[in-house]
N, C-alpha and C positions, 0 to 999 in steps of 0.2 A: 893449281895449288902447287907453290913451290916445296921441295922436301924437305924444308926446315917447319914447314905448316902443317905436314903430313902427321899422324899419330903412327908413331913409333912402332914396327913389326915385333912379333912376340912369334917365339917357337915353344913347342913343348907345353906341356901342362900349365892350364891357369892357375896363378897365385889362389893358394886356400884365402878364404876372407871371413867365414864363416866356422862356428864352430859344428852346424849339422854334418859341413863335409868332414870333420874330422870324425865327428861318430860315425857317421857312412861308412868310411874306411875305418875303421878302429870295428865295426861289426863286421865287414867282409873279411878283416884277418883273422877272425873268432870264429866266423863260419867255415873258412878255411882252413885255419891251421889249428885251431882250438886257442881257448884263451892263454893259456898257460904259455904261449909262444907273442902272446903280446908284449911291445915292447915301446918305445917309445922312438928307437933307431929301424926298425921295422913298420912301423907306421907313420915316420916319416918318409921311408922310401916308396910306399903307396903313395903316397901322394905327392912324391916328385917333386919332396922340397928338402932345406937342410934341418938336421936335428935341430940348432940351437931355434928355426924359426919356427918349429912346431913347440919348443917350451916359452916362447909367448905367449901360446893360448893354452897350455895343462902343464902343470908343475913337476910333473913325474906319472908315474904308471899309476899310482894309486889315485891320486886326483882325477886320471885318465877312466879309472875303473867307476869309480864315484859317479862321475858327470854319466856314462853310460847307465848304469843302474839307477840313477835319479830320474832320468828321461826316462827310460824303460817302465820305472815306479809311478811313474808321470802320467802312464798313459793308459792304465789301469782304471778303467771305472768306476768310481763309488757307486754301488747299488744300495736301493734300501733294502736294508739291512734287518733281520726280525726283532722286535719290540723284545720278547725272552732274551734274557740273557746268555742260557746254555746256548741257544740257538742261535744269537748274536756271533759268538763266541767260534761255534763251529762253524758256522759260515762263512768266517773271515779267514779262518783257519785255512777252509779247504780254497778261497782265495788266492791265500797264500803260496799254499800249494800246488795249485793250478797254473798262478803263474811261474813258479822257480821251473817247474816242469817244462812248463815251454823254453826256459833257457836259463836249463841246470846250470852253468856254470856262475852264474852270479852267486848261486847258494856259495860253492866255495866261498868266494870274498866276503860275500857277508858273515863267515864264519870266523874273520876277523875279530877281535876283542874289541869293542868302542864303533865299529863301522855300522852299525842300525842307526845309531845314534847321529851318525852324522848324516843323515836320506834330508833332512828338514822335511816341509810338509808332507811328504811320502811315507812319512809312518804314522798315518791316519789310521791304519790296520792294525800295527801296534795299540797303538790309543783305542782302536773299539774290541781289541782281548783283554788289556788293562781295565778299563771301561768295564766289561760286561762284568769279568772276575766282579769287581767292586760291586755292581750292583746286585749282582746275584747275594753280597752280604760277605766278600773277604775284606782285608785291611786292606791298605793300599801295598804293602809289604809280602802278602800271602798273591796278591792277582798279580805281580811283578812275576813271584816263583811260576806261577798259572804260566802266565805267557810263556817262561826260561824253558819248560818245561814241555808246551807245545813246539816252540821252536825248533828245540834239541829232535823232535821225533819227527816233525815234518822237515825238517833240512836232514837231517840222517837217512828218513826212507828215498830221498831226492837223490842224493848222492849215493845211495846203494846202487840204488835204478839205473844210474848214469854214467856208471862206472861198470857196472855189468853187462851193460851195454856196450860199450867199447869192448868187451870178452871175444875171443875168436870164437869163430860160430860150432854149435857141436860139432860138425861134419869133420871140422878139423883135427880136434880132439876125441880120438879112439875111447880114453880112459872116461872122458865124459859121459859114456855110452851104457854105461854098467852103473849100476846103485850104487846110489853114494853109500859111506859106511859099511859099502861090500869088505874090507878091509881086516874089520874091527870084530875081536872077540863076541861073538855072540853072547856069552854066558856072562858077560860082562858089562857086556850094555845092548840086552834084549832090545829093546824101545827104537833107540835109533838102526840099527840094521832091518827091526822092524817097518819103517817107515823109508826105508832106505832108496825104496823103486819109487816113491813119491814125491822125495823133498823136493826136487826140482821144479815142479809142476806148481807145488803148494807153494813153495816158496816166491815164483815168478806172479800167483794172482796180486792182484792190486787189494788189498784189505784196507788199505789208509782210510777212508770214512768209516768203519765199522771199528781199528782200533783208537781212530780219532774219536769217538764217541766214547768209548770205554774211558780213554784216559782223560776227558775232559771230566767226565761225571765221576772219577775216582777223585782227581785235583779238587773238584768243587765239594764233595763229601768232606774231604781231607780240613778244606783251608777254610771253609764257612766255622766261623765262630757259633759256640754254642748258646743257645736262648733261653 
């Protein structure tokens, strides 16, 4: 075989061709350095190519984040789901929850204004909280709020969780070591200096299905038209 027949030597990293290696590496720099250091000049230098030939395949960072969380939402199982509405409802919920949990950091982005909206088939879950609201007997107007509403409480205990976690460990901090609201006027605010050796303890249990259950059957009290 003469070397004008030969196929061409290559060094270094193969050409991406694919968009999974892009999410491949767009996940290792999130496991590594955390999302908030995702970039698009950074994840093309994972993968050992130039910036402008990684915006061939993703438009910017948010399109970047989209194509991630739609995979991700992608790969979530529709289970069946309970015939009851309430329980329709909270199932999807704790769904929800279960998965932002595994990789809180998507809850930030979807805390975007207008970004649930753009998952396409992926807000199946949306659709069966929408869904049950109504059938349980709200408008379409009042299970919108339903949903706003669960959203707000399961993406807020997510990002508590997840951000207190990243907290230096007590060992570190001394002051952490004493009740909280050791501080604070007794006579002033009995209550909390009272519970003061506990909050941390109380505070760190996982309640999410017990206040998810409260606040779904307040919302459906609330938003169920009267007969």
């Amino acid at each position: 075989m003469s070397p004008r027949d030969a196929a061409p030597g290559r060094t270094g990293r193969p050409p991406v061709t694919s968009r999974a290696q892009i999410l491949d590496a767009a996940r290792r720099l999130i496991g590594r350095d955390g999302w908030d250091k995702l970039s698009i000049r950074r994840l093309a230098a994972e993968l050992g190519i130039g910036t402008m030939t990684l915006y061939h395949h993703v438009r910017d960072k948010e399109d970047l984040q989209l194509l991630l969380i739609t995979e991700y939402a992608d790969q979530i199982p529709q289970p069946d789901l309970p015939g009851e509405p309430r329980e329709r409802i909270i199932a999807t919920a704790t769904l929800i929850h279960d998965a932002l949990a595994a990789w809180p950091w998507a809850a930030e982005v979807l805390t975007a204004d207008g970004f649930v909206g753009r998952l396409g088939e992926s807000v199946w879950m949306v659709e069966s909280i929408v869904a049950g609201a109504i059938d349980h007997g709200c408008t379409p107007e009042q299970a919108v709020h339903v949903f706003r509403h669960i959203w707000y409480y399961t993406v807020g205990e997510i990002l508590v969780r997840a951000h207190s976690a990243q907290q230096p460990a007590d060992a570190a901090r001394p002051a952490d070591r004493e009740p909280l609201f050791s501080g604070l006027d007794e006579s002033r605010m009995p209550r909390l200096v009272a519970v003061g050796d506990q909050w941390r303890t109380l505070s760190a249990q996982d309640t999410y299905s017990q206040g998810l259950r409260a606040l779904v059957d307040g919302l459906l009290a609330q938003a169920t038209p009267e007969t």
